[in-house]
C-alpha positions as CSV (number, residue, x, y, z in Angstrom):
1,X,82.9,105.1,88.6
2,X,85.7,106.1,91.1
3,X,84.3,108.0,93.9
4,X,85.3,108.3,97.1
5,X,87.1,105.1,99.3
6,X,85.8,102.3,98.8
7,X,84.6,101.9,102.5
8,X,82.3,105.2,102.2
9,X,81.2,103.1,98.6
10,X,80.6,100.0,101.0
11,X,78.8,102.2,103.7
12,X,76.2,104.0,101.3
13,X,75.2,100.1,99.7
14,X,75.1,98.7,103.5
15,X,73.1,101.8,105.2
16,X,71.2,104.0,102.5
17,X,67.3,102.8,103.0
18,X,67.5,103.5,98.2
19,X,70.0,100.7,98.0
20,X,69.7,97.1,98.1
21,X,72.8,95.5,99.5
22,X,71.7,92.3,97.8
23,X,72.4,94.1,94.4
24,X,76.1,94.3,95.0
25,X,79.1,92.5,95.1
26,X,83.0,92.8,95.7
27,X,85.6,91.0,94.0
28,X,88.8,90.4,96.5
29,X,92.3,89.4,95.7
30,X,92.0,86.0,97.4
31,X,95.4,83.8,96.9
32,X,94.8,80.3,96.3
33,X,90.8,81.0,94.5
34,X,90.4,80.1,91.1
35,X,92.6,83.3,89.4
36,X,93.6,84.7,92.7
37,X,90.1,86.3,92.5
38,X,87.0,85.8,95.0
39,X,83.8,87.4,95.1
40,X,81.5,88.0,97.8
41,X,78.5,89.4,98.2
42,X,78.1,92.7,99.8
43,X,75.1,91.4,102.4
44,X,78.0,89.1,103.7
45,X,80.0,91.4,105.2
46,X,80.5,93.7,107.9
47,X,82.2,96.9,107.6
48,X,85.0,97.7,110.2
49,X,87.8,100.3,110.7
50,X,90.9,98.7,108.1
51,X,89.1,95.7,107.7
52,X,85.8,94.5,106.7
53,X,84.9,90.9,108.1
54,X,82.7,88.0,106.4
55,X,82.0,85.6,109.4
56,X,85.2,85.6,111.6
57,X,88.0,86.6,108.7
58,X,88.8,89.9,109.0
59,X,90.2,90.9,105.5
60,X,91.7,94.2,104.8
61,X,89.8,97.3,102.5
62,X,92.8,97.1,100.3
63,X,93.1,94.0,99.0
64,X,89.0,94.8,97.2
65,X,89.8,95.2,93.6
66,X,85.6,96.2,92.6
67,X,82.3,96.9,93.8
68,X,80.2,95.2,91.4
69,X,76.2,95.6,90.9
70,X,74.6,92.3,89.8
71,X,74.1,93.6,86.5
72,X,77.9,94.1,85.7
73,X,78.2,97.8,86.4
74,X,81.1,98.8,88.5
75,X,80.9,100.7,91.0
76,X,83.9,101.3,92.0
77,X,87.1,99.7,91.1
78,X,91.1,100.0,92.5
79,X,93.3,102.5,90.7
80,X,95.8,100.4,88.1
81,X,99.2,102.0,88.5
């Protein structure tokens, strides 16, 4: 499930020519949404260095808690201390 940051995880989804970004979706910590919880869909964003933005909101890598295909496989998923 776990390999590799998830920014490379991001990267491969957004640039491979195999994957469909429009399969995919991250789940962010997101203070105020329903459960702290928000999810986005990975053709929404833009990857940066620290940050990844959706529109103008820059929002940092770390608060992503999954990479999510649309049929409920994760991808990747934050490490639970």
């Amino acid at each position: 499930m776990r390999k590799g940051s998830v920014k490379e995880v991001l990267a491969k989804i957004k640039y491979d020519p195999r994957e469909n970004e429009g399969d995919y979706y991250i789940l962010i910590e997101h203070r105020g949404a329903y459960g702290d919880v928000k999810r986005i869909p990975v053709e929404m964003i833009e990857l940066g260095h620290g940050y990844f933005f959706v529109g103008e909101a820059q929002i940092p890598y770390h608060r992503i808690l999954k990479v999510v295909r649309k049929d409920g496989r994760v991808i990747w998923e934050t490490r639970k201390i």
